[in-house]
Backbone as numpy.savetxt, mean C-alpha at the origin, in Angstrom:
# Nx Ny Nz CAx CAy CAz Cx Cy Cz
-11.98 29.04 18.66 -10.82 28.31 18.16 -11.27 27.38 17.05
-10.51 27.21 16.06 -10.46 26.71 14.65 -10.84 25.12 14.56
-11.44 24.50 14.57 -11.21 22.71 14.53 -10.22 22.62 13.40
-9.07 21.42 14.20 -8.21 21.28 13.24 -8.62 20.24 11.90
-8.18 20.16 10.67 -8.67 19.09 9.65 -8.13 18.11 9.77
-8.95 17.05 9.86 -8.40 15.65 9.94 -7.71 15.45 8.84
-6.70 14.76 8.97 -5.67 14.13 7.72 -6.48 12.76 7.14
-6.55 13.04 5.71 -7.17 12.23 5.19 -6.03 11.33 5.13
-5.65 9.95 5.05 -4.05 8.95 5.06 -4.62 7.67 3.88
-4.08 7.79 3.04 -4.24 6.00 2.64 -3.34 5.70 2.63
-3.34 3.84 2.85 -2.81 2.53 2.92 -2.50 1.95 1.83
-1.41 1.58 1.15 -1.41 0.41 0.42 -1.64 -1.21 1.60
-1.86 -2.24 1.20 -1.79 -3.08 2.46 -1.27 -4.15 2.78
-0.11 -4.74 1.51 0.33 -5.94 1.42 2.09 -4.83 2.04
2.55 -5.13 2.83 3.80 -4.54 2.98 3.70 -3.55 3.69
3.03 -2.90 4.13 2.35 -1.76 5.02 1.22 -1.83 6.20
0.32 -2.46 6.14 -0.75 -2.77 6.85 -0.32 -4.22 7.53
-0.04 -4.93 6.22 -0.01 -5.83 6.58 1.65 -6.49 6.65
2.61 -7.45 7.04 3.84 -7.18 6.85 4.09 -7.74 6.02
4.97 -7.95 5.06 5.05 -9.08 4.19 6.67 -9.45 3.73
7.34 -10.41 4.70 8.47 -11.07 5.14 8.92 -10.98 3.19
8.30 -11.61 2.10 8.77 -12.14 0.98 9.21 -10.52 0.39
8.46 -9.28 0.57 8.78 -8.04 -0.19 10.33 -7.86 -0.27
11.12 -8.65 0.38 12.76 -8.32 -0.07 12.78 -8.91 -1.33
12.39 -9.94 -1.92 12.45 -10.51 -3.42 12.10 -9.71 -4.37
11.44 -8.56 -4.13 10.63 -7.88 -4.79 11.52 -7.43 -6.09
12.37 -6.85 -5.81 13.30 -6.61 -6.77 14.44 -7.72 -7.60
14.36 -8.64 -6.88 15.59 -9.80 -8.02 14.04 -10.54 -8.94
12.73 -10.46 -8.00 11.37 -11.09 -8.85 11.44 -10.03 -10.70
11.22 -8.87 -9.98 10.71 -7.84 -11.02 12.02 -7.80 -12.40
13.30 -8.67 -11.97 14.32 -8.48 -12.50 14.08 -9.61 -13.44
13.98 -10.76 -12.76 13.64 -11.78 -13.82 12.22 -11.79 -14.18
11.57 -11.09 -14.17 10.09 -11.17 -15.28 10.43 -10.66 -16.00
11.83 -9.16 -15.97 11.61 -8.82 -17.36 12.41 -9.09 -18.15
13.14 -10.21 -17.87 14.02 -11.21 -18.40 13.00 -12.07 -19.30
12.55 -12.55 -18.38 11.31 -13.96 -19.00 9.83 -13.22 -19.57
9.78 -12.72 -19.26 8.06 -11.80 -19.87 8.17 -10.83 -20.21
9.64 -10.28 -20.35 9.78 -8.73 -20.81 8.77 -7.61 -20.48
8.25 -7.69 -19.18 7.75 -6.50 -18.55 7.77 -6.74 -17.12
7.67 -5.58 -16.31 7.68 -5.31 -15.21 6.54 -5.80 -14.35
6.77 -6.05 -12.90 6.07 -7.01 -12.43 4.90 -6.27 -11.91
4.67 -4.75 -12.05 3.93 -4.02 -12.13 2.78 -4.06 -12.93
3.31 -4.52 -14.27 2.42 -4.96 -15.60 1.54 -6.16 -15.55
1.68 -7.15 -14.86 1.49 -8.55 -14.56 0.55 -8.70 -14.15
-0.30 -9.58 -14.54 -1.65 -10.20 -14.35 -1.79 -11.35 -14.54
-2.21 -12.17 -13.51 -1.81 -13.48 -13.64 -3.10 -14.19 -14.41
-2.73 -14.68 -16.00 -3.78 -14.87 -16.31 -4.86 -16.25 -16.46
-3.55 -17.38 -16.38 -4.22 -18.61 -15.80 -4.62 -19.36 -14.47
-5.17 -20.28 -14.62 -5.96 -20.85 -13.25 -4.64 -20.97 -11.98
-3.31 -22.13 -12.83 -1.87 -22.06 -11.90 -1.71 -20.70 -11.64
-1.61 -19.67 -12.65 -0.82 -18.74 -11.85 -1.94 -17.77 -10.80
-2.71 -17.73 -11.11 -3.40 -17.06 -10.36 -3.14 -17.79 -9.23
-3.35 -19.01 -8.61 -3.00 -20.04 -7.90 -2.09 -19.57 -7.11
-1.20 -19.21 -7.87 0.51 -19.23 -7.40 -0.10 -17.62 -6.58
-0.54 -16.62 -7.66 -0.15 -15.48 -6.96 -0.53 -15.40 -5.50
-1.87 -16.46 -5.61 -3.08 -16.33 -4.39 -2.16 -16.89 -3.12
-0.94 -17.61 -3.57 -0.34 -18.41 -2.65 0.84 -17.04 -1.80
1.38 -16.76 -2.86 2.39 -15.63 -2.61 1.49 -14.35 -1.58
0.44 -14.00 -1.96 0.01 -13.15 -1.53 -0.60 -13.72 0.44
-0.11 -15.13 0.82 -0.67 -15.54 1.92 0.58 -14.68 2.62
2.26 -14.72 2.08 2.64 -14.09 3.00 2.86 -12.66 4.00
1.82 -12.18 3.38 1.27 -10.60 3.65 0.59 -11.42 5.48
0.89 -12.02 6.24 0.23 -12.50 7.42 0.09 -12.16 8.65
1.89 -11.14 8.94 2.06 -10.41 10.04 1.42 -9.31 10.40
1.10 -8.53 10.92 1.01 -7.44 11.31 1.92 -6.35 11.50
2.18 -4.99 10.29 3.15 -4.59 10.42 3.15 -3.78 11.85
4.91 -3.44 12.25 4.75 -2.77 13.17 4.12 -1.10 13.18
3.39 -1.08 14.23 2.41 0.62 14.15 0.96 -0.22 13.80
0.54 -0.77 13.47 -0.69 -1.49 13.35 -1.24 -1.28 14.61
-1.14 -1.45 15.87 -1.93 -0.76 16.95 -2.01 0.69 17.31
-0.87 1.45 16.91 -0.74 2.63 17.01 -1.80 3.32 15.62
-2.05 2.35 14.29 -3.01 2.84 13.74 -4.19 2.89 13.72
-4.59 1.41 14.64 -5.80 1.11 15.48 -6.20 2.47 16.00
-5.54 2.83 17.05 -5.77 4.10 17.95 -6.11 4.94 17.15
-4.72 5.74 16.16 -5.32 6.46 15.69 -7.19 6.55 14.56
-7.26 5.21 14.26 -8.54 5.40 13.60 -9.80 5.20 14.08
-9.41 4.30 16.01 -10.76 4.30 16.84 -10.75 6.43 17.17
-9.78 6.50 17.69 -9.74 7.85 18.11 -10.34 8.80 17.08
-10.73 8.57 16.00 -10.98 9.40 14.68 -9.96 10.50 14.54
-8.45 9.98 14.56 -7.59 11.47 14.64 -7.29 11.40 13.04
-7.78 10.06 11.95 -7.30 10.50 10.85 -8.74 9.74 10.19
-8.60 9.90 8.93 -9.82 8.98 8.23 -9.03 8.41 7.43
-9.00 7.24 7.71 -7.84 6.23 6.77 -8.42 5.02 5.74
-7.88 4.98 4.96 -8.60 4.73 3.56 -7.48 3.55 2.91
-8.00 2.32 2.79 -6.97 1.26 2.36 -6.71 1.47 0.46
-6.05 1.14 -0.04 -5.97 1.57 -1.58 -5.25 0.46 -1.85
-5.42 -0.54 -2.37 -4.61 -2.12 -2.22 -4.71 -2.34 -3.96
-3.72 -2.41 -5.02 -3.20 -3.05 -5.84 -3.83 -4.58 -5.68
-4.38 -5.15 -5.10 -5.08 -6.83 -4.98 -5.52 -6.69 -6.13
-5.59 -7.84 -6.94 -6.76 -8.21 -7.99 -7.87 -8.59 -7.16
-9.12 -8.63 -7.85 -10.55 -9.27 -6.99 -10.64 -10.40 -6.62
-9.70 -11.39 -7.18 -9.55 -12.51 -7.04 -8.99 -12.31 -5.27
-8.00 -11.77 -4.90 -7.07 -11.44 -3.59 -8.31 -10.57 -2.25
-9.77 -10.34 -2.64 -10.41 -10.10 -1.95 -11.27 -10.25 -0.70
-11.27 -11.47 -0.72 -12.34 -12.23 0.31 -10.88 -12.86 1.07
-9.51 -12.80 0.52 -8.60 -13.07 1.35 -8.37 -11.76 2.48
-8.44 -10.59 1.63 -7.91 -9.25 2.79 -9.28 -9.03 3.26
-10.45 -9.16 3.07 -10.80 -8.88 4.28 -10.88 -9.97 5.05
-10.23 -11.08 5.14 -10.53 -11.84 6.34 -9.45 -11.85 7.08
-8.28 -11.27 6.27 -7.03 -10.72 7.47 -7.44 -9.51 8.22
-7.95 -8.77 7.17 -8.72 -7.40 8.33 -10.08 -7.42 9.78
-10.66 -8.28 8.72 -11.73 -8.81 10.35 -11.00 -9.90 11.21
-9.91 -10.84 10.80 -9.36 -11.18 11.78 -8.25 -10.22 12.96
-8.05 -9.38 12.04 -7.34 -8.32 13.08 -7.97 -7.10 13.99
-9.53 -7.36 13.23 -10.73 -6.37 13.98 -10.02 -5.53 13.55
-10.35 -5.10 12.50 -9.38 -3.44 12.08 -10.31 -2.92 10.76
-11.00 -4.27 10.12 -11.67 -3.48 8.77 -13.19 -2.27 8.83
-14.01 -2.63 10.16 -14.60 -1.81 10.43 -14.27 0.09 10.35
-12.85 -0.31 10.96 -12.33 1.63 11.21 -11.53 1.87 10.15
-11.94 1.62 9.22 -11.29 2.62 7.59 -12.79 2.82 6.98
-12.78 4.51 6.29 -13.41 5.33 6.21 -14.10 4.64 5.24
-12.91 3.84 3.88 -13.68 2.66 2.79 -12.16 2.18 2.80
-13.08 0.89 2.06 -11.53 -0.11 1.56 -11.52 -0.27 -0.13
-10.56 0.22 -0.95 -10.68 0.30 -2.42 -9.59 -1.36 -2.54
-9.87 -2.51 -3.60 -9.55 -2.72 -3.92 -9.73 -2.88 -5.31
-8.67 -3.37 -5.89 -8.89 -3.38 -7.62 -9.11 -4.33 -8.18
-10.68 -4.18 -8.01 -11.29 -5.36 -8.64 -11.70 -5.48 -9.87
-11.15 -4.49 -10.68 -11.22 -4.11 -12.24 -9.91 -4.85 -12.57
-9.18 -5.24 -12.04 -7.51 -5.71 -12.07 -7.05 -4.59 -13.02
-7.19 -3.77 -13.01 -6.00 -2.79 -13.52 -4.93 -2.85 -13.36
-3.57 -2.40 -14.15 -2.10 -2.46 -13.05 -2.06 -1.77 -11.95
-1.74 -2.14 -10.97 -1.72 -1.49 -9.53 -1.19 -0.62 -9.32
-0.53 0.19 -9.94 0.04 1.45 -10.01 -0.85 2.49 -10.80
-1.67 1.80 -11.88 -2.63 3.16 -12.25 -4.18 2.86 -11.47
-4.72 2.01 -10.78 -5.44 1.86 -9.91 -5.14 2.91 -8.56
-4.07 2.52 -8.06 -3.91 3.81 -7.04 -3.77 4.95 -7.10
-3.07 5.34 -8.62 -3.26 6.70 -9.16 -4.69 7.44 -8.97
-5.32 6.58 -10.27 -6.76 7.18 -10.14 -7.65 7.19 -8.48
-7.17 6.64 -7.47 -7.63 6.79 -6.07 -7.44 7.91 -5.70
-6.22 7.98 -5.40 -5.29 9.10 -4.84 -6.10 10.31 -5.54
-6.03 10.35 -6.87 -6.67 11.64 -7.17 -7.99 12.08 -7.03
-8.97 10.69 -6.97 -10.08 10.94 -6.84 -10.72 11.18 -5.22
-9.80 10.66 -4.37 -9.75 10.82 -3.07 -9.49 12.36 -2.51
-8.45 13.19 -3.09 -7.58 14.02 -2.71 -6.94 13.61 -1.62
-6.28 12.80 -1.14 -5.47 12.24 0.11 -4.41 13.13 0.59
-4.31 13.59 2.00 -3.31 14.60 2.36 -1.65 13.86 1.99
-1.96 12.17 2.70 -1.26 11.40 2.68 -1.10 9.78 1.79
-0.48 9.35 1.33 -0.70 7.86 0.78 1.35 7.08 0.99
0.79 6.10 1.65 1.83 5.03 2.18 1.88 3.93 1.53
3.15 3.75 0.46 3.75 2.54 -0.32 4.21 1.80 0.42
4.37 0.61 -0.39 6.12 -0.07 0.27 6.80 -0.31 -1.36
5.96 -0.44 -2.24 6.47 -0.29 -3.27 7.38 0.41 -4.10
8.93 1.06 -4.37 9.75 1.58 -5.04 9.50 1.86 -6.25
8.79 1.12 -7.07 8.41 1.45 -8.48 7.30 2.21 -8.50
6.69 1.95 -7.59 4.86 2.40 -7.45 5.20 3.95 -7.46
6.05 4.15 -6.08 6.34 5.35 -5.85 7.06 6.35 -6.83
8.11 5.69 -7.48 8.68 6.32 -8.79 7.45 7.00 -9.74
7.14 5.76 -10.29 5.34 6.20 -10.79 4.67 7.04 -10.56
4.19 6.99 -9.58 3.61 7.88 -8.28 3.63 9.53 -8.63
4.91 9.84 -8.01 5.55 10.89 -7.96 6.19 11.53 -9.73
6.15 10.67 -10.59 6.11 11.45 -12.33 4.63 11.83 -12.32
3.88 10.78 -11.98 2.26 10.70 -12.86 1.26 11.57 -12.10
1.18 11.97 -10.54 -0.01 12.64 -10.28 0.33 14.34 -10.60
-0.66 14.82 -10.88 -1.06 16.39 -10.93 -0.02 17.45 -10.39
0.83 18.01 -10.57 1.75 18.93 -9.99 1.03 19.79 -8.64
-0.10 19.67 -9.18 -0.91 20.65 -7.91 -2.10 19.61 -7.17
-1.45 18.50 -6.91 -1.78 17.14 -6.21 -0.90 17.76 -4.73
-2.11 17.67 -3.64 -1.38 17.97 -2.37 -0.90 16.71 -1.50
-1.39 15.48 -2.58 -1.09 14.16 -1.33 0.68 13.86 -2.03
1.12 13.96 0.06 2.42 13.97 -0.34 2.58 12.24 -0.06
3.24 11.92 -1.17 3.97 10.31 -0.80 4.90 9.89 -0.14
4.28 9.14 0.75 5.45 7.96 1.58 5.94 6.80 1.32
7.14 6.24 1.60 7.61 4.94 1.42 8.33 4.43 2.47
8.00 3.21 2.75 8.01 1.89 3.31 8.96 1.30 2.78
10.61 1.43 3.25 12.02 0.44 2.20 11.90 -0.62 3.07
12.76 -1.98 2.25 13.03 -2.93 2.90 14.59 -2.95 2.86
15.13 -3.78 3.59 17.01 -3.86 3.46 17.39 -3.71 2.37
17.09 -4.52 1.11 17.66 -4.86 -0.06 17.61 -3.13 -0.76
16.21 -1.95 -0.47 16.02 -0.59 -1.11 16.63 0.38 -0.02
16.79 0.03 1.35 16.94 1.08 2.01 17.91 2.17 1.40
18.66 2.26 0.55 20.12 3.24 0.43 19.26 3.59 -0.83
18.32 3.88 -1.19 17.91 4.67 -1.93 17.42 6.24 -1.74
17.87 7.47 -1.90 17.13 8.53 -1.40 16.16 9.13 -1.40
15.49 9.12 -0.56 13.78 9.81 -0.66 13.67 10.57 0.70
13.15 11.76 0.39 13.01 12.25 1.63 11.55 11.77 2.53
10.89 10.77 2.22 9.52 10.48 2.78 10.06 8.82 2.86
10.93 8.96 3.51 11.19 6.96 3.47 11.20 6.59 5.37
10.49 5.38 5.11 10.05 5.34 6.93 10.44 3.34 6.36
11.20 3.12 7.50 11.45 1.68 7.80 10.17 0.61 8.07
9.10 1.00 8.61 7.86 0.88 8.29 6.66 1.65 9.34
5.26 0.94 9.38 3.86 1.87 9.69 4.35 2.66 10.80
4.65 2.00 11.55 4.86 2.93 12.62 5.64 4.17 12.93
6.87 4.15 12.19 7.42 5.68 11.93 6.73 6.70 11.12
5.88 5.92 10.42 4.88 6.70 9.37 4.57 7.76 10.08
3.68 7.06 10.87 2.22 7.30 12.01 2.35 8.55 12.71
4.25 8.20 13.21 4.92 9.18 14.05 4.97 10.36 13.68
5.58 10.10 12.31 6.16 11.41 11.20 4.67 12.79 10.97
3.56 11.50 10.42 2.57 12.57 10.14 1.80 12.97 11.52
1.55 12.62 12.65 1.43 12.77 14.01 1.65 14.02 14.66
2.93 14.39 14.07 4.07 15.09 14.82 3.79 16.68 14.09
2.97 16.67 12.83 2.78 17.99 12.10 1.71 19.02 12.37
């Protein structure tokens, strides 16, 4: 009998891994930057000492634990997937996630943790992952990311994308949309 292939899965981790109560703003935020900075909040790099400040502050509310976070535990003590974090963070946002991850005893069981410590925009940072990874799977919470996402990788790219809506995106249509981790978990589980 055949050994089955482990599903390779990545994580985005601010909104997914981790929960992050403020991601409903996400969209009236991205609305007025490109009001006031005329680009998308995708584009954004915070380039002074305040804002970096600010972002480092914003980024504390990533604090909860989303729900399925134990159910992903399992699955990655169990080795049923090899799961791979892919986090949009600038390097600056680093020594913060992993101390939410060793405080949750969880950073040990991912296969690696990529963050973008080149600060690239976080949408072509995870691009170039995803492809260089070959990922069966990769989990947003991001709406734009995923738009992105799904124009920009390889037509003959087998990692299929998921998304993570919040209230304010839910009525958007996607056939890979999960309320959050834990229906994920279920969905690819179940194949």
């Amino acid at each position: 009998m055949m050994k089955q292939k482990k599903l390779k899965v990545g994580f985005d981790f601010d909104g997914v891994i981790a929960y992050n109560p403020l991601r409903v703003l996400r969209k009236p935020v991205n609305m007025i930057m490109r009001v006031i900075l005329g680009k998308s909040s995708l584009e954004y790099y915070p380039q002074s000492k305040q804002s970096q400040w600010l972002w480092k502050i914003l980024h504390k509310s990533s604090f909860l634990p989303s729900p399925g976070l134990k159910d992903l535990r399992k699955l990655l003590e169990e080795d049923k997937i090899e799961g791979y974090i892919i986090t949009g963070r600038f390097a600056m946002l680093d020594e913060d996630l992993r101390r939410w991850l060793q405080q949750h005893e969880i950073e040990h069981l991912f296969k690696r943790i990529y963050v973008n410590k080149k600060n690239k925009f976080p949408y072509i940072f995870k691009e170039e992952m995803i492809n260089k990874l070959k990922l069966d799977y990769f989990l947003e919470d991001n709406w734009d990311v995923i738009k992105y996402l799904n124009r920009s990788l390889p037509k003959q790219s087998k990692t299929q994308l998921h998304w993570i809506y919040n209230i304010i995106d839910h009525f958007i249509p996607y056939k890979n949309k999960h309320p959050h981790l834990s229906s994920f978990l279920t969905t690819i589980t179940k194949k």
